[in-house]
KETOR-319084 format. One record per residue (C-alpha): y, z, x; residue in one letter. Coordinates in steps of 0.001 Angstrom, whole numbers, plus 500000, padded with zeros to 6 digits. Last residue first. Example, Ala and Ser with C-alpha at 12.3 -4.5 7.8 and 13.67 -1.06 7.14 Angstrom:
BEGIN
498940507140513670s
495500507800512300a
END
This chain:
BEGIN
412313572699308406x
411330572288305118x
407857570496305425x
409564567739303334x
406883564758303983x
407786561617305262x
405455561430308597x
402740563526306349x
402454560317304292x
402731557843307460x
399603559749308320x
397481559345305449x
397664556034305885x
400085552456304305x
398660549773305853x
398188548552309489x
394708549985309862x
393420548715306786x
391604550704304717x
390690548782301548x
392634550343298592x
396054550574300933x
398648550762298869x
396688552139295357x
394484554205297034x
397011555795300016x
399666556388297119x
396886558424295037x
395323560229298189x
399200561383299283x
399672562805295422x
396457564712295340x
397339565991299053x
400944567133297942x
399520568818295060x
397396570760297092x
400054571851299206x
399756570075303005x
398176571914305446x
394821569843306382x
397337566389306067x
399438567413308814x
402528568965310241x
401860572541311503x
403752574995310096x
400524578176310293x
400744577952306470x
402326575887304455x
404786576780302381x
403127576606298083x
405579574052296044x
407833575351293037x
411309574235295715x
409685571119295520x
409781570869291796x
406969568260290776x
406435569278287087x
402912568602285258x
403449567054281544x
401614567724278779x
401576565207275991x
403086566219272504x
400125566678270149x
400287565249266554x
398547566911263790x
395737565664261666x
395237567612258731x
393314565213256761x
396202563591254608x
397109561517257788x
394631558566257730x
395152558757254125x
398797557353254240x
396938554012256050x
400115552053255177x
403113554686255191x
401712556704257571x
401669553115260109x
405219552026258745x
406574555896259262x
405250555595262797x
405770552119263325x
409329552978263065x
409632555975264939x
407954553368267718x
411554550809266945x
413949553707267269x
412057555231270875x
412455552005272153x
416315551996271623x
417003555236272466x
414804554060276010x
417180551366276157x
416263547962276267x
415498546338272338x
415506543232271440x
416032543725268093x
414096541164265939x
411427540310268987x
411118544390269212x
410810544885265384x
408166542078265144x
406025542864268145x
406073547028267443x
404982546318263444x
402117543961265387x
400743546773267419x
400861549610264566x
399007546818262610x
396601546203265253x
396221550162265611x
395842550683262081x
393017548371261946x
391241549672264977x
391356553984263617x
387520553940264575x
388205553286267716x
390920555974268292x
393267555471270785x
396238555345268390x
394961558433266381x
396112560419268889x
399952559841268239x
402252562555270227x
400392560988273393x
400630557279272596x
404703557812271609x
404513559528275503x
402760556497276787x
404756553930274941x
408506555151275707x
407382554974279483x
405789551316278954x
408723550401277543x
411490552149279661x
409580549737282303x
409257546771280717x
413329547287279790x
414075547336283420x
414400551058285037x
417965550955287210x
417453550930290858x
417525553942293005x
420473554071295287x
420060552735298957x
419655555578301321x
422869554980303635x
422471552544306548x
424454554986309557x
427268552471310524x
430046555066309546x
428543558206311449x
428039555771314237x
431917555175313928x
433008558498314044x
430767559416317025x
433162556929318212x
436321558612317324x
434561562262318626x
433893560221322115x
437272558598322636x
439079562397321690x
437080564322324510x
438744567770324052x
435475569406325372x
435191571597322894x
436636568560319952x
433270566454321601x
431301569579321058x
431878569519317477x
431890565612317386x
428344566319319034x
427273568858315588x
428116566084313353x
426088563537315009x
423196566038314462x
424367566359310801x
424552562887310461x
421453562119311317x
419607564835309740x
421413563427306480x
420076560526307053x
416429561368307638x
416446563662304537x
417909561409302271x
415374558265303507x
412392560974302950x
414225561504299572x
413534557965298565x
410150557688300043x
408780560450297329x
410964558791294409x
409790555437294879x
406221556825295854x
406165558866292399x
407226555983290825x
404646553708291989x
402200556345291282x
403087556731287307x
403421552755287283x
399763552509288300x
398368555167286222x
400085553848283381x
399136550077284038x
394937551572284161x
395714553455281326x
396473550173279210x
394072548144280767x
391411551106279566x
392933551385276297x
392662547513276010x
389032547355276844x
388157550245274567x
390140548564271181x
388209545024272683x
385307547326272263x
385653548671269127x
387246545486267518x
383509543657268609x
381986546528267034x
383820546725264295x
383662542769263363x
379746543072264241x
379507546003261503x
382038544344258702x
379885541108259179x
376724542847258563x
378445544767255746x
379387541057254118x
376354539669254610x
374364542502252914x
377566542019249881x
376560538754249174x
373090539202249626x
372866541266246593x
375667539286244619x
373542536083245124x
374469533745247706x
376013530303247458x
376037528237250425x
373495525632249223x
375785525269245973x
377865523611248697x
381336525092247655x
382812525783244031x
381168528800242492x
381464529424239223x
378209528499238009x
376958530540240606x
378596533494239859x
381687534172242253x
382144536935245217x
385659537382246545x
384959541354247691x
386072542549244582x
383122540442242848x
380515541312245068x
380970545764244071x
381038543895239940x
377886542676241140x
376168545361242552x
376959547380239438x
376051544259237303x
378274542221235306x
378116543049231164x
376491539977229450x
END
């Protein structure tokens, strides 16, 4: 007897006739309810990947978001220190000029020295490999939008555990490095799922926003405070004020000691 439609769809899915099946025989299900069970299953399993998928995206843009404004204040507190030093020295500077007027050799010398003990700007440290990692990611992320996508979950574990096996094999912590091993899910991941990509999907590069000072709007009027700085300026102050001092305190991190390091240009 010829299998049933139904049952040749149970079959491929690891179904067994009864007389062939070799658990409790109170377990065994016919191939109708087989394959019910087996879309329930497939519906709570997508589900629960959907919103562990969701959960991890969030975590995910939460650690960009965080790393994005930690290097923006690294950079933006860096080039305060610049600026204060080389004030320094420049106004030291202009009293060794004076000192040579007045022919005072003792106080150019020691003007000399104070130049010398000025604490330089210490040099920015070197990224770690976390760090080129999570960089590498979110721009791979952004030329690959079928990485957030729920219904893409399978791919993305696979995509997840190509990245854990290449990485453990070569260790990788360069950003050339990083970007080698997430060209190599890439081709793995079309590869695999090749159909996920015959539907005219096409990869968008991820925009980026500059933050040229010399492309920032003068403020008007020159008065130092948060009312006339750039927009940009004030979207960046809010973002280091929330993340360094979320509850307010009056000792922590303010709006103020923002403007304080701020390059008005003069």
């Amino acid at each position: 007897m010829e299998p049933t439609e139904i049952e040749q769809t149970a079959t491929s899915q690891g179904w067994r006739p009864q007389e062939e099946f070799k658990g409790d025989p109170a377990d065994w299900k016919s191939a109708e309810e087989f394959v019910e069970h087996g879309e329930k299953i497939h519906q709570v399993m997508k589900e629960r990947n959907g919103k562990l998928l969701d959960e991890m995206q969030d975590l995910k843009s939460q650690l960009s978001e965080q790393k994005a404004t930690m290097d923006s204040f690294v950079k933006f507190s860096k080039n305060a220190e610049e600026r204060a030093y080389n004030k320094a020295v420049s106004d030291l500077k202009g009293k060794q000029i004076e000192a040579v007027k007045d022919g005072d050799e003792a106080a150019y010398k020691a003007i000399d020295k104070e130049i010398d003990d000025l604490e330089k700007p210490q040099q920015t440290p070197q990224a770690n490999p976390a760090e080129i990692q999570m960089k590498v990611f979110n721009e791979w992320a952004g030329a690959n939008e079928w990485y957030g996508d729920v219904e893409n979950v399978e791919q993305i574990i696979f995509a997840d555990k190509v990245f854990d096996i290449l990485a453990a094999k070569t260790k990788p912590a360069t950003e050339a490095e990083f970007n080698k091993i997430f060209d190599a899910v890439t081709t793995k991941v079309k590869t695999k799922f090749s159909k996920l990509f015959e539907n005219g999907n096409r990869n968008k590069p991820a925009a980026v926003v500059g933050g040229d000072p010399s492309q920032q709007t003068k403020v008007n009027g020159g008065k130092s405070n948060y009312a006339n700085l750039p927009a940009e300026a004030k979207t960046q102050c809010d973002s280091f004020v929330k993340q360094f001092n979320p509850t307010g305190a009056k000792d922590g991190y303010s709006k103020e000691d923002y403007v304080k390091q701020y390059d008005w240009g003069v």
